[in-house]
N, C-alpha and C positions, 0 to 999 in steps of 0.2 A: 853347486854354486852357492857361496854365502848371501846369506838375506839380509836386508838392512832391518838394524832393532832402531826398533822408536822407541822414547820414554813416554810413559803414561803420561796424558797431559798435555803431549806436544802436537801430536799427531791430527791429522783434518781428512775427511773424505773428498775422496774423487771431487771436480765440478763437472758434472754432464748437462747440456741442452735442457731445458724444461720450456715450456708449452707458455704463452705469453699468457698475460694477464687481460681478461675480456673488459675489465674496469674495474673503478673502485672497488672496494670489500662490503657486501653487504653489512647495513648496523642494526642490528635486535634492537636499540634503542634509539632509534629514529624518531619523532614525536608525531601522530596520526594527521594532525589538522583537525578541524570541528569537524562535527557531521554536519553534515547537510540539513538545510531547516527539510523535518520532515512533509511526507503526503498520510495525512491523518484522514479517516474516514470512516464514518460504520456503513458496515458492510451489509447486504439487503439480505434477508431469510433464503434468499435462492442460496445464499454464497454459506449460509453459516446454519442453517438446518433451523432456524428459527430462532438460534439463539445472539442474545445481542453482544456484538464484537464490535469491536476499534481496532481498524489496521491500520497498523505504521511502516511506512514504504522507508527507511534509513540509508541512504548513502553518504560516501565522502569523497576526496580526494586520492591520489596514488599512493600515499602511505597507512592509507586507511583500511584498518583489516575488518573492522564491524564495530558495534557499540551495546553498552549494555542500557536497558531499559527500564530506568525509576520511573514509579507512580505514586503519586500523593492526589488526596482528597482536601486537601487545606492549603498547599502550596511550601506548606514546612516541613513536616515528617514524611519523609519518603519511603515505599521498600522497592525491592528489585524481584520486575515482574520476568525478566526473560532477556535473551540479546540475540539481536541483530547481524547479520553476518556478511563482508564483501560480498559480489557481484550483482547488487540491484541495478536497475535500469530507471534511471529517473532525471527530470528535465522541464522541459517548458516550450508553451508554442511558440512555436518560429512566426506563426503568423494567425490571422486569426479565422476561426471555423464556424462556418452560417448554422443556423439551426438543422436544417435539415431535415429527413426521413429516412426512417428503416425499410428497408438497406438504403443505405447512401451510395449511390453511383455514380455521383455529380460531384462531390467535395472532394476536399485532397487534406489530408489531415496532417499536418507539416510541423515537426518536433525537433527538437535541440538538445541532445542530452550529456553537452560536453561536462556539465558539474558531477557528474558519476561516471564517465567516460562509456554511459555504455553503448550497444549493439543490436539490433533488430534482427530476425530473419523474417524472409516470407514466409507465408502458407498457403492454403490453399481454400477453395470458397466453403468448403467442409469444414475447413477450422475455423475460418472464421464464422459460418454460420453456429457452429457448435462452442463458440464464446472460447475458443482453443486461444486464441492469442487474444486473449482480454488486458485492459489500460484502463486506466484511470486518467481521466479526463477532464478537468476543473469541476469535482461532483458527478460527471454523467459517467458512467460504465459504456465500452465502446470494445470491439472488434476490430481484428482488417485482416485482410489477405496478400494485399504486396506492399512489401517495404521495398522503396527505393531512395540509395545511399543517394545524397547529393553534396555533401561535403562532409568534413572527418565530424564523424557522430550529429550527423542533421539527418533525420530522414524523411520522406516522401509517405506516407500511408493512406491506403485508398482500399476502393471494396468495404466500407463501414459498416457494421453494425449498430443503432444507433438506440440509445436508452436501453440498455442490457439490465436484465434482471427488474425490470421495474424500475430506470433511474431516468431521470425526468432527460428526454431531449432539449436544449439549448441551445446556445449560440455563445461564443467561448473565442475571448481577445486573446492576439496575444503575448507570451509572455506566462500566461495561466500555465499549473502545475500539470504536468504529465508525470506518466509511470507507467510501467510493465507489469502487470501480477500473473508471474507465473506459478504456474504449479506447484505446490510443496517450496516454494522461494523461499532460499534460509536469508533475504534480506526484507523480506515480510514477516512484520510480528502482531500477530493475534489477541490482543486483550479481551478477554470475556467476562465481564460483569455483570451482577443479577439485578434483577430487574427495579429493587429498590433503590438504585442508585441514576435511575432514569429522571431527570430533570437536574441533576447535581454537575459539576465541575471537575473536569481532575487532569491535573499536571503533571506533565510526562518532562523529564533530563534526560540526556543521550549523551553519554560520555563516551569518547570513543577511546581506542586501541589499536595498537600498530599491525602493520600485517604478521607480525612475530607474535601478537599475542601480550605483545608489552606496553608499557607506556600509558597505562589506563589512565585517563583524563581525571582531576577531583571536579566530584560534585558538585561540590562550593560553589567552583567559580565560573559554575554554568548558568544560565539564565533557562527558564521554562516554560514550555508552551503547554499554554490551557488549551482544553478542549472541551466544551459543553456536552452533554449526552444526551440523546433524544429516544436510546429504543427504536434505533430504524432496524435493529435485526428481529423484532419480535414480531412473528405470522402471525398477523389476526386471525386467522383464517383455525387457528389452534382451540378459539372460543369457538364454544358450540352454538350457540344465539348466532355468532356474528358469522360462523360458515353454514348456516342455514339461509341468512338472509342474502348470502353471497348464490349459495345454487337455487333461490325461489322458492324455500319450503316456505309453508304458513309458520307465522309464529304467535304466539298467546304467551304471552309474559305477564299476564295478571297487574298486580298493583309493583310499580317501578320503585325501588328505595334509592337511599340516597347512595349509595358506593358504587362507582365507575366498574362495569362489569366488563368492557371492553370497548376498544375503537378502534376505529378504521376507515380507510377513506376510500370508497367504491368511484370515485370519480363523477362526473356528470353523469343526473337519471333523469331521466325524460318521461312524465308523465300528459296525462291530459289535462285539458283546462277545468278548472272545477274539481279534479280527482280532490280526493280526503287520504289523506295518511295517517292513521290511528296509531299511537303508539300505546295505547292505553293509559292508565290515571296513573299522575304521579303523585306522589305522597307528599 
């Protein structure tokens, strides 16, 4: 049987059935949205081996893939310390939470986390006693054990831990900053600086970048949040004078000069009426 000849050129493929279209076409170059104003904080000696850090908790919106993280010391010349990466969990109270005690079995720690859209799970009283599901907390460090969902990304948190690691229990409006610090969390970033730079200033830009990796935000025409530094990561406890005085050895420190050899705050001591505290002669 004769074939039919095509001429080069003319000729079209078959049309068969194809599979519909689930929607639009994803865009590599989508624009991110700003990051989220960050949760800034130094983190206490439990969390960072004594040494003094600033974490930055970075979220965005749904095009938002993560951000890279400048720091300046003057507010002008900046470098790029690290970035930031999608799936943090961060927000704000839904309502507001009494001061409280460790463990809290009486409060309900009630959070909003639709600006990062994120997600809770429960645990159990083992994680949460073992700081396994630790937050950020307007400043306090906190725990829990059951998350319950009450509306799209609102949740319920109860079973508290309450001033984790050393971090002052309060009472917290709300509205106040929340967050999730999880474990090895690539939208937790870690600044570590030395201890010279304790009393100083320094300004952090978060430019952000699409889920593709593209579309990195300019610098320029970001605005900056400072953040003070105080040394809340360094363990007094590291001074030998002051971890003496902490487990009740004797101390004899002879004539005191003038250079800050250490400090620390042992909280309320309760002596008797009359007692004498000798520090010995200062120069």
């Amino acid at each position: 049987m004769p074939g039919t000849i095509t001429p080069i050129g003319v000729g079209s493929a078959a049309l068969y059935p194809k599979q519909a279209s689930a929607g639009a076409a994803l865009d590599p170059f989508v624009l991110p949205g700003d990051t989220n104003a960050p949760i800034m904080f130094e983190a206490p000696p439990g969390l960072t081996a004594g040494v003094n850090e600033v974490w930055v908790l970075a979220t965005g919106g749904p095009d938002w893939g993560g951000c890279q993280i400048w720091v300046s010391s003057d507010g002008s010349t900046y470098a790029l310390a690290g970035t930031a990466y999608k799936g943090g969990r961060q927000g704000v109270l839904s309502a507001s939470l009494p001061q409280g005690t460790d463990p809290d079995t009486t409060d309900t720690l009630s959070v909003d986390l639709s600006e990062s859209e994120g997600q809770l799970l429960s645990g159990t009283t083992a994680d949460a006693d073992n700081f396994v599901t630790l937050c950020y907390c307007d400043g306090e460090l906190v725990s829990y054990e059951t998350a319950t969902l009450t509306a799209p990304y609102k949740y319920d948190l109860t079973y508290l831990r309450r001033g984790v690691y050393g971090t002052t229990i309060a009472s917290h409006g709300g509205g106040a900053q929340f967050g999730r610090l999880g474990p090895n969390d690539p939208s937790v970033f870690r600044y570590a600086y030395p201890a010279s730079f304790i009393g100083q200033t320094i300004y952090l830009k978060l430019p952000g970048f699409n889920i593709f990796g593209q579309q990195l935000q300019s610098l320029a025409a970001l605005s900056a949040y400072g953040f003070a530094l105080g040394g809340a990561g360094t363990n007094p406890l590291s001074n030998p004078i002051i971890a003496g005085l902490a487990a009740g050895t004797g101390q004899d420190w002879g004539t005191v000069g003038t250079s800050l050899i250490g400090s620390a705050d042992f909280g309320l001591v309760t002596v008797p009426v009359g007692a004498t505290v000798n520090l010995g002669m200062v120069s």
